[in-house]
N, CA, C and O of each residue as an XYZ file, in Angstrom:
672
protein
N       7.451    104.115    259.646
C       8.796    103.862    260.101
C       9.613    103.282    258.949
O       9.410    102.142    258.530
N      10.601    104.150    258.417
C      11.348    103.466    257.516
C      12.671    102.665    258.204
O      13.428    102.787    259.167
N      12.365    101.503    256.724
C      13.675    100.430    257.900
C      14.691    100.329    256.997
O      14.284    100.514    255.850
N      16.353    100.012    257.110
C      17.409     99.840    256.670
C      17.354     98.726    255.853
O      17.647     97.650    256.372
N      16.931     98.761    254.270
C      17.571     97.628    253.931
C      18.826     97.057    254.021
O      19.696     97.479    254.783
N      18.990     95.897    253.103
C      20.400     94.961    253.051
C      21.205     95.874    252.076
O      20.816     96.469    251.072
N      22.373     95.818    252.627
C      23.485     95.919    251.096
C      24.181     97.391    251.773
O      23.913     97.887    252.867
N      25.147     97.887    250.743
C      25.640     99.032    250.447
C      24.896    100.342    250.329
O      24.949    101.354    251.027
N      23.919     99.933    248.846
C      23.482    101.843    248.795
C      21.937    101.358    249.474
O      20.989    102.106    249.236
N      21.793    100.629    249.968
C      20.363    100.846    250.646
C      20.722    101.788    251.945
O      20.185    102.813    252.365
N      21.674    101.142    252.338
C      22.478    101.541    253.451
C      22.663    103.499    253.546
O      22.476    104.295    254.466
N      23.063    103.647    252.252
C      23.645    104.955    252.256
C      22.170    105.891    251.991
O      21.869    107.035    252.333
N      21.476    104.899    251.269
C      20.290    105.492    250.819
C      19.571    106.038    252.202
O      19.195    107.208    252.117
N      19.392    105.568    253.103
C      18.990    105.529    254.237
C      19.390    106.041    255.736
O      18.720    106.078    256.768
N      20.665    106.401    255.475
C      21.745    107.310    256.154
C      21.146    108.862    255.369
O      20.940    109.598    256.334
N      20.878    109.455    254.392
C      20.921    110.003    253.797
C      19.594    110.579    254.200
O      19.576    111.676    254.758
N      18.574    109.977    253.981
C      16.722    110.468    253.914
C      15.746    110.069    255.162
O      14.535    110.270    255.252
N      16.513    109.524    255.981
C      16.269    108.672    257.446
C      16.660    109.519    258.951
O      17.821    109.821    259.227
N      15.661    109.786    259.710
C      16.137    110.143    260.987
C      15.540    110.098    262.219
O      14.322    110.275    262.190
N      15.924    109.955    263.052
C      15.323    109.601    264.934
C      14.881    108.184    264.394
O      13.697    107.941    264.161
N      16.014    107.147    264.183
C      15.831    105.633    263.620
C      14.744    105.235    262.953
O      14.084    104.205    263.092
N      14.582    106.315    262.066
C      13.665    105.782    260.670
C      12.285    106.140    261.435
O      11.258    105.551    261.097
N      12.265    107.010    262.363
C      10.901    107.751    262.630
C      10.706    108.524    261.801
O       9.503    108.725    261.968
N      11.107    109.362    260.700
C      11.182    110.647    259.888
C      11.868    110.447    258.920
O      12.897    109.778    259.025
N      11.430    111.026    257.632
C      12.096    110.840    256.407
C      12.487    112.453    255.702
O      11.662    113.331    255.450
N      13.782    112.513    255.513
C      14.359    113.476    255.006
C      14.305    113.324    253.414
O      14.267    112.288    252.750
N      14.314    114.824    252.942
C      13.751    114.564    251.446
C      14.646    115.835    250.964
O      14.322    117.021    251.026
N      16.004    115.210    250.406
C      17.678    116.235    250.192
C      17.242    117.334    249.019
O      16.587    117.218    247.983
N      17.787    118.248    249.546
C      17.871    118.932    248.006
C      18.852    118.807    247.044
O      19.620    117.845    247.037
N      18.887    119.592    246.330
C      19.894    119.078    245.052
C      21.349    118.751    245.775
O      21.759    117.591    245.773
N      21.990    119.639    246.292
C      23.453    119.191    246.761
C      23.326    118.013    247.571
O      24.403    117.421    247.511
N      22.469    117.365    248.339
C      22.618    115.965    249.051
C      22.049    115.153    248.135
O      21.928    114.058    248.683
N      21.582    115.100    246.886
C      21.330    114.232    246.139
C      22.773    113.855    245.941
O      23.360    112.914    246.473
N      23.385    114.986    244.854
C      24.607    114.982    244.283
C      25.710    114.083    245.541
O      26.745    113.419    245.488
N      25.201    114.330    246.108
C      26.638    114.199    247.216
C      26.034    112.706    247.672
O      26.922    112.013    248.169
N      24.818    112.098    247.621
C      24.518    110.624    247.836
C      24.603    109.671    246.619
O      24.848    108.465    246.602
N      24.240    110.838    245.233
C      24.598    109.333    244.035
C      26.514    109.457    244.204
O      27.143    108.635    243.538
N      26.830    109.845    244.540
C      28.389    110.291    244.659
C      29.225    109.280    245.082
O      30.307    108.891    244.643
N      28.310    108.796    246.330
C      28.808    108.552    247.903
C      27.812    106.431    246.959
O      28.060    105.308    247.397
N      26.977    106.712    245.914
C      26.418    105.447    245.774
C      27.480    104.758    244.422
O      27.885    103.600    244.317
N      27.690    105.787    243.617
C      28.590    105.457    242.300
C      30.093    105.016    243.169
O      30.803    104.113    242.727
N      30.432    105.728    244.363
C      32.002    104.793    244.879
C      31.811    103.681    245.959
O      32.721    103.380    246.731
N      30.397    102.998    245.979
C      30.239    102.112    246.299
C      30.398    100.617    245.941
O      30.300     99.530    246.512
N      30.748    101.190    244.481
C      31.106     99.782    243.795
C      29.966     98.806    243.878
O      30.160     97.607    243.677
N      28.960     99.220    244.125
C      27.567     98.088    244.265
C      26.956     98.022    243.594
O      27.300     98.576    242.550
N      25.562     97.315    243.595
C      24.200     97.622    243.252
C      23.065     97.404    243.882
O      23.112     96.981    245.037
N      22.113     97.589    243.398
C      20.891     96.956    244.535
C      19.784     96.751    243.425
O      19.916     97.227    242.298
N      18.635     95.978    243.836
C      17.319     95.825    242.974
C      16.667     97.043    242.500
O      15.812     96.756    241.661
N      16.752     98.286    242.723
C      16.097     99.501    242.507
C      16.403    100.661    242.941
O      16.217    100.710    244.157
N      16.877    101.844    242.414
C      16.695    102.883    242.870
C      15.290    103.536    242.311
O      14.805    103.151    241.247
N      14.561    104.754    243.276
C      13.807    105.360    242.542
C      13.986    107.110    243.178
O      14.285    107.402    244.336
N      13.750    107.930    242.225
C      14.085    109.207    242.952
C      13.335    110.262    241.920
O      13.482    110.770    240.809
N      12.364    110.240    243.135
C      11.207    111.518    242.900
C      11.325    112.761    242.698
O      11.825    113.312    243.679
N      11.067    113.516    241.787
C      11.502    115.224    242.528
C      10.784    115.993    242.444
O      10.289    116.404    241.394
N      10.481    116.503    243.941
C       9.526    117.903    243.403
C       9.730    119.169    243.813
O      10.684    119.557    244.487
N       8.889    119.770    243.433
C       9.460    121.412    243.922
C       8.107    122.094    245.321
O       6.996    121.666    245.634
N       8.940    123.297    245.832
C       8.151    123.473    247.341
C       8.192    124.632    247.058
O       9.246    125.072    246.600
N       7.207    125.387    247.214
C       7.688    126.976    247.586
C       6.415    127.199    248.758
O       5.236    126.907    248.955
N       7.589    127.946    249.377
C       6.934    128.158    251.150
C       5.782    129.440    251.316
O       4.862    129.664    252.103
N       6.494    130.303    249.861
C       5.403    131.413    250.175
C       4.349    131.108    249.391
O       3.335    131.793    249.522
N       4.364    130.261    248.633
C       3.015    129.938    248.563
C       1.941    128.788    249.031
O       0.719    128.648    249.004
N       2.949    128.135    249.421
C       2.428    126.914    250.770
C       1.908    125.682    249.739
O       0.944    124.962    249.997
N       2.544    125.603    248.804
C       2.430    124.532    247.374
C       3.770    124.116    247.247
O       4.849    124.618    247.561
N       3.434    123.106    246.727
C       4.541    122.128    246.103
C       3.844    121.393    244.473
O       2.728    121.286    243.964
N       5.132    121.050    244.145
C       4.408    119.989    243.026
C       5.303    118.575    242.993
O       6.323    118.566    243.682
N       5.086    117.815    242.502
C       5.439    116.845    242.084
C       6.178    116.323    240.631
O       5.230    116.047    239.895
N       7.405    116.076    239.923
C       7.794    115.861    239.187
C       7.559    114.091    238.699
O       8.674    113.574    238.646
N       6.427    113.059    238.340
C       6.923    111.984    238.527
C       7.459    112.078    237.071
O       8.542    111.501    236.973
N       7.097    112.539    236.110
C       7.150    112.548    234.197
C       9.307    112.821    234.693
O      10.074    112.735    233.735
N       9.667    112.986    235.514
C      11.183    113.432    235.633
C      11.618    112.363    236.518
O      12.828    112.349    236.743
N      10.829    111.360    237.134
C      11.291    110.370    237.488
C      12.778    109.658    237.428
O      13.287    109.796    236.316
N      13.476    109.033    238.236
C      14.437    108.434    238.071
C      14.724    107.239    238.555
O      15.381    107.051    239.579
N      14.136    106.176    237.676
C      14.356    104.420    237.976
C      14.764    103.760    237.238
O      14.465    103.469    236.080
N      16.049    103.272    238.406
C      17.241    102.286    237.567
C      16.511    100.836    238.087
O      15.911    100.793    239.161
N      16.613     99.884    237.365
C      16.631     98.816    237.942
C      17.048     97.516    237.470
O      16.835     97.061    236.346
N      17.705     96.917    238.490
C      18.547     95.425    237.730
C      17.783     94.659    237.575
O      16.708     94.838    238.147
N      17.931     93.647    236.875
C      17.177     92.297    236.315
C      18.147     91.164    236.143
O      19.343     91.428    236.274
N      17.741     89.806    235.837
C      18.705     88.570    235.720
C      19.200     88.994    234.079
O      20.303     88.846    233.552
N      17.702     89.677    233.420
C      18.297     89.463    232.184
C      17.016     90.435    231.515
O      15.884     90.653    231.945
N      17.757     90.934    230.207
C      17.133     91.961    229.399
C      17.713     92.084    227.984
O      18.920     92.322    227.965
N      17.154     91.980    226.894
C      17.623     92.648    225.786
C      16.888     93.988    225.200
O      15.801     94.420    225.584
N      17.460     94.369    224.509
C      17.395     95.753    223.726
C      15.775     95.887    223.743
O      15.248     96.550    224.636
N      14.968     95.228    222.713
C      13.601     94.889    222.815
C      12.925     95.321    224.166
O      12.030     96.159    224.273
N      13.432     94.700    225.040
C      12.698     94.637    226.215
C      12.930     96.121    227.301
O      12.207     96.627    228.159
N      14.270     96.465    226.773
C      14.812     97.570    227.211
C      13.903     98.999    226.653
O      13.665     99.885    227.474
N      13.593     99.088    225.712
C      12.906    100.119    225.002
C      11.885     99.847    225.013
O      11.307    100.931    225.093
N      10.528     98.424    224.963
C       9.421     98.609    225.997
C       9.137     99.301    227.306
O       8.275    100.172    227.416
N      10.066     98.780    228.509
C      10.432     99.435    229.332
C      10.523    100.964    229.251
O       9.706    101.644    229.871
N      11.418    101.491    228.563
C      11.101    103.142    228.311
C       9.916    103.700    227.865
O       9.245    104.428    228.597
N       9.594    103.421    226.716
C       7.889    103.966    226.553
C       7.301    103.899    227.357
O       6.553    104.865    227.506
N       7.198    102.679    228.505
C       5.920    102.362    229.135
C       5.948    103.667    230.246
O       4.996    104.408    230.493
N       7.622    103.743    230.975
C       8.001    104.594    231.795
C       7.405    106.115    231.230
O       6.711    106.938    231.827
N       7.945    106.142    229.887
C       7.466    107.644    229.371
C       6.294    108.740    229.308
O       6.270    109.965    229.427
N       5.203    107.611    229.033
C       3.922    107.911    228.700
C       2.857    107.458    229.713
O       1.823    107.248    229.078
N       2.682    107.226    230.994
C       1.985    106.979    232.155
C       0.775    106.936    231.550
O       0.889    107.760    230.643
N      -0.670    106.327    231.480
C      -1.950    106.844    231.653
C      -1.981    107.392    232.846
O      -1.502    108.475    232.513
N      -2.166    107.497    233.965
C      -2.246    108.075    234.936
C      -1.609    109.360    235.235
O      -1.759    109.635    236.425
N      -0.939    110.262    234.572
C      -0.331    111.344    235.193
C      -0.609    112.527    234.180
O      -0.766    112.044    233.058
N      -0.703    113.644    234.175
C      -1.305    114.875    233.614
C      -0.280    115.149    232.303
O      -0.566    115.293    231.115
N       1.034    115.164    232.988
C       2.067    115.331    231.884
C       3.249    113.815    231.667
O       3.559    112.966    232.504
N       3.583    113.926    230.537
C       3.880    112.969    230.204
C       5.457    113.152    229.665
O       5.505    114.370    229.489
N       6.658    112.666    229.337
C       8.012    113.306    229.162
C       7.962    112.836    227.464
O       8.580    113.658    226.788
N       7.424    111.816    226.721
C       7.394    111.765    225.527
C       8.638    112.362    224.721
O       8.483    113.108    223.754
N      10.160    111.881    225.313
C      11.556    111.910    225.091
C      12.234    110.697    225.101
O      12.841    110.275    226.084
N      12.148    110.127    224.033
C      13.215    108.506    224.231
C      14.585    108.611    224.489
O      15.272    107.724    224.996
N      15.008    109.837    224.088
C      16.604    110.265    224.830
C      16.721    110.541    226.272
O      17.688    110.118    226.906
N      16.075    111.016    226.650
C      16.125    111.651    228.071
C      15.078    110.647    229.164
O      14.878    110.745    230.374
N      14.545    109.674    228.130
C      13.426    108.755    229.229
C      14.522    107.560    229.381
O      14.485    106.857    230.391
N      15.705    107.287    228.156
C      16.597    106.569    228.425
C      17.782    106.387    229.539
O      18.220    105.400    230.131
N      18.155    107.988    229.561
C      18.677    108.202    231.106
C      17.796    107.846    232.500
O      18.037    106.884    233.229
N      16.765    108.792    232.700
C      15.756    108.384    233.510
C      14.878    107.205    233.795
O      13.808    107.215    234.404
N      15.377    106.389    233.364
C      14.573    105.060    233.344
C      15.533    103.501    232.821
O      14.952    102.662    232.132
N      17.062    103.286    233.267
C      18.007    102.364    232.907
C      17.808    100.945    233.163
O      17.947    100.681    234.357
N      17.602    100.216    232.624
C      17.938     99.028    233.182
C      19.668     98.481    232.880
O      20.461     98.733    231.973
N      19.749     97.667    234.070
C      20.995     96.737    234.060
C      20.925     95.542    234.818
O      20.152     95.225    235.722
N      22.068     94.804    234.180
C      21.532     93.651    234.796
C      22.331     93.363    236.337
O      23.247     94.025    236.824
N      21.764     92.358    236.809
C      22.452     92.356    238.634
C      23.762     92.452    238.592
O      24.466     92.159    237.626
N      24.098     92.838    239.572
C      25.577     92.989    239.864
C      26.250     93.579    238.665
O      27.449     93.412    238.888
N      26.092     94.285    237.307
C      26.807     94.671    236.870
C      27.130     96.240    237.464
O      26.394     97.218    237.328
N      28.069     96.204    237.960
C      28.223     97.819    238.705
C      28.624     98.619    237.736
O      28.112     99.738    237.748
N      29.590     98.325    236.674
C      29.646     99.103    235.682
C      28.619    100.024    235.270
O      28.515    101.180    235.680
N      27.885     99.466    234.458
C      26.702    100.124    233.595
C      26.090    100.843    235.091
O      25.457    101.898    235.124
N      26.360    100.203    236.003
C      25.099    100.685    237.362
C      25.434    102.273    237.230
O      24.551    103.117    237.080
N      27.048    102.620    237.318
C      27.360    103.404    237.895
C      27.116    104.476    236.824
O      26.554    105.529    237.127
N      27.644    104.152    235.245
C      27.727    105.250    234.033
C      26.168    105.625    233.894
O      25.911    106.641    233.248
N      24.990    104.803    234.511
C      23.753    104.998    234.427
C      23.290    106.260    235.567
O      22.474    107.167    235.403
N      24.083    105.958    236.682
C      23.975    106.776    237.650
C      24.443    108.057    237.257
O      23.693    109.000    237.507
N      25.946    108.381    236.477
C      26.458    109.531    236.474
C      25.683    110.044    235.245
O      25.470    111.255    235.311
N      25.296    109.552    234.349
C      24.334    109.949    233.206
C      22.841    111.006    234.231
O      22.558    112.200    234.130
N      22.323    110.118    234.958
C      21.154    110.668    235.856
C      21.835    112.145    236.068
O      21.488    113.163    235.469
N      22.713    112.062    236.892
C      23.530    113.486    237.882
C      23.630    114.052    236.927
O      22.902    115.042    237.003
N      24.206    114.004    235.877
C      24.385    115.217    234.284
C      23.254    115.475    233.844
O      23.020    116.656    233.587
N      22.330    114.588    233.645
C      21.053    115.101    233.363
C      20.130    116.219    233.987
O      19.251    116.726    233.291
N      20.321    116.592    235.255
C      19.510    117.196    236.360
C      20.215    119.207    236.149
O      19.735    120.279    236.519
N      21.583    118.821    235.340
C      21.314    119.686    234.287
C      20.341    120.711    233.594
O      20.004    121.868    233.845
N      20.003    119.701    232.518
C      19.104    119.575    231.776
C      17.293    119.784    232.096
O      16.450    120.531    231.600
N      17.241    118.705    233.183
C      15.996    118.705    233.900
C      15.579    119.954    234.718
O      14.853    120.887    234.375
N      16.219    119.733    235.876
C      15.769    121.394    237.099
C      15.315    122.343    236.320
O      14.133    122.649    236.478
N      16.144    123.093    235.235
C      15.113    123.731    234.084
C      13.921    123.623    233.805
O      12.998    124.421    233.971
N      13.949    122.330    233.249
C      12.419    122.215    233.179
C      11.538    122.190    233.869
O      10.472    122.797    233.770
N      11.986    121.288    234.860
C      10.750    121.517    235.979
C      10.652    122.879    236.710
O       9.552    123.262    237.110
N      11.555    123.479    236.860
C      11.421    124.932    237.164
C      10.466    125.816    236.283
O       9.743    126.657    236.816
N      10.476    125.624    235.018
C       9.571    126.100    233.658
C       7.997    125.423    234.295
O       7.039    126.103    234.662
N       8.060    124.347    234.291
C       6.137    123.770    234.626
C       5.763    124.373    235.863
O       4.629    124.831    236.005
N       6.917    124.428    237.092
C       6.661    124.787    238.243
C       6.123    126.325    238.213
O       5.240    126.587    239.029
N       6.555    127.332    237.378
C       6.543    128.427    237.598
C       5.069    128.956    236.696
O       4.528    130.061    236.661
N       4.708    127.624    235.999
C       3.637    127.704    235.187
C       2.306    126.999    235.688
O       1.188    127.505    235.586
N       2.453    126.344    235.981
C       1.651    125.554    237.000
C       1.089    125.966    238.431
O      -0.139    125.937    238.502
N       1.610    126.255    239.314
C       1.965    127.376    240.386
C       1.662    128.774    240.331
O       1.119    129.388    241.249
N       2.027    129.273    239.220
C       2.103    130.669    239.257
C       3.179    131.355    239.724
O       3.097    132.535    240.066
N       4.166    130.728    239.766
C       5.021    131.283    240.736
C       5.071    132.736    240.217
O       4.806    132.938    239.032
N       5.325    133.539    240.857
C       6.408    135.028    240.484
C       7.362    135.197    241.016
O       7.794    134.850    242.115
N       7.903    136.012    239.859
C       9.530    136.175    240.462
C      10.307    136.554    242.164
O      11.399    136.365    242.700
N       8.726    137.299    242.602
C       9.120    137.346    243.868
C       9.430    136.274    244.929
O      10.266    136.226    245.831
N       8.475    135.438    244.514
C       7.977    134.195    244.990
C       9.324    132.660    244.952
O       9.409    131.649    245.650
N      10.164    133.180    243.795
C      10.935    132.352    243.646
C      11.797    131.793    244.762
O      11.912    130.591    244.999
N      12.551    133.039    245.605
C      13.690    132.657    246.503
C      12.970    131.743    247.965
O      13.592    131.292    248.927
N      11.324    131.680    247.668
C      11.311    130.923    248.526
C      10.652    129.347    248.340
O       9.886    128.621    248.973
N      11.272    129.298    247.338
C      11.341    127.696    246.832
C      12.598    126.607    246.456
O      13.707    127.140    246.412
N      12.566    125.526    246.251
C      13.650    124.743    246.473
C      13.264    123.591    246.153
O      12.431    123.148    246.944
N      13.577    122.791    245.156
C      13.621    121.198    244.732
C      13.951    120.300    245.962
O      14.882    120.580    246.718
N      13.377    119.518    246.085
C      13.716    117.939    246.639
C      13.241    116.779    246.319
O      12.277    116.438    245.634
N      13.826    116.362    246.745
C      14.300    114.598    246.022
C      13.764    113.434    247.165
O      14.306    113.310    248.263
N      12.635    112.626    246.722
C      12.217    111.653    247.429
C      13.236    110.145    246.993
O      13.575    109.872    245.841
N      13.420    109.706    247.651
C      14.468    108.119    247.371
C      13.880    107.007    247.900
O      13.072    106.943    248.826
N      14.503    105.857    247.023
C      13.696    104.818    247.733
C      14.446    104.149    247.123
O      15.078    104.663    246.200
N      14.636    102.586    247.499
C      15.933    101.297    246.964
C      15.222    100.632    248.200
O      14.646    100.892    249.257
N      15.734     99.358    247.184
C      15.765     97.973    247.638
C      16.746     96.954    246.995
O      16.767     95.786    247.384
């Protein structure tokens, strides 16, 4: 049973991926992502964490995968410098635990922001950085997916990205 946190985008977060009162969890595809960091960047807020999973589904082959190396976690702190900021990214980058690894300090910098509390500023240019990025990304993961999987071209139209969320 998922429950409503406190605040603004927990709120929206949860309007969004939540249903029959948090009996069931909805998992958006790309346009309800877009349309929830949207609906979170004119919130003027922040919260302790976003995190947003993505993976890919295809029905005719009754597989999915998992993107975590494409991960997306912002998270505020009282306090951080540069140092601590770019620990933070490597550590995010290079998992022991996961098969593939993103080993990109440009693109692990989008995907992985810190800011500090309540600054909504940076919250938000961090957020719209993410949304431009997915760009960039869906490509790729479409490339591992289709390699990984096997997909074929036939196989394609019956697949579709989604996005797991989570905040506090």
């Amino acid at each position: 049973m998922l429950k409503k946190g406190k605040g603004k985008i927990n709120e929206i977060i949860y309007n969004n991926t939540a249903y029959y009162n948090g009996k069931y969890r909805h998992f958006p595809p790309i346009s309800g992502l877009n349309g929830m960091l949207d609906e979170i960047i004119s919130s003027n807020s922040t919260t302790h964490y976003i995190r947003i999973t993505p993976f890919y589904k295809n029905e005719q082959l009754d597989m999915q995968i998992e993107f975590e190396e494409f991960m997306f976690y912002i998270e505020c702190r009282d306090w951080f410098d540069e140092k601590i900021q770019e620990i933070h990214i490597v550590d995010c980058i290079a998992p022991v635990d996961t098969q593939r690894t993103l080993n990109d300090l440009r693109l692990g910098a989008i995907l992985y922001p810190l800011c500090k509390n309540n600054d909504v500023d940076s919250y938000q240019k961090a957020l719209k950085k993410y949304k431009e990025s997915l760009r960039e990304i869906l490509p790729k993961m479409m490339e591992f997916a289709k390699s990984e999987m096997e997909v074929r071209e036939d196989d394609l139209a019956f697949g579709y990205f989604c996005f797991e969320i989570h905040s506090e």
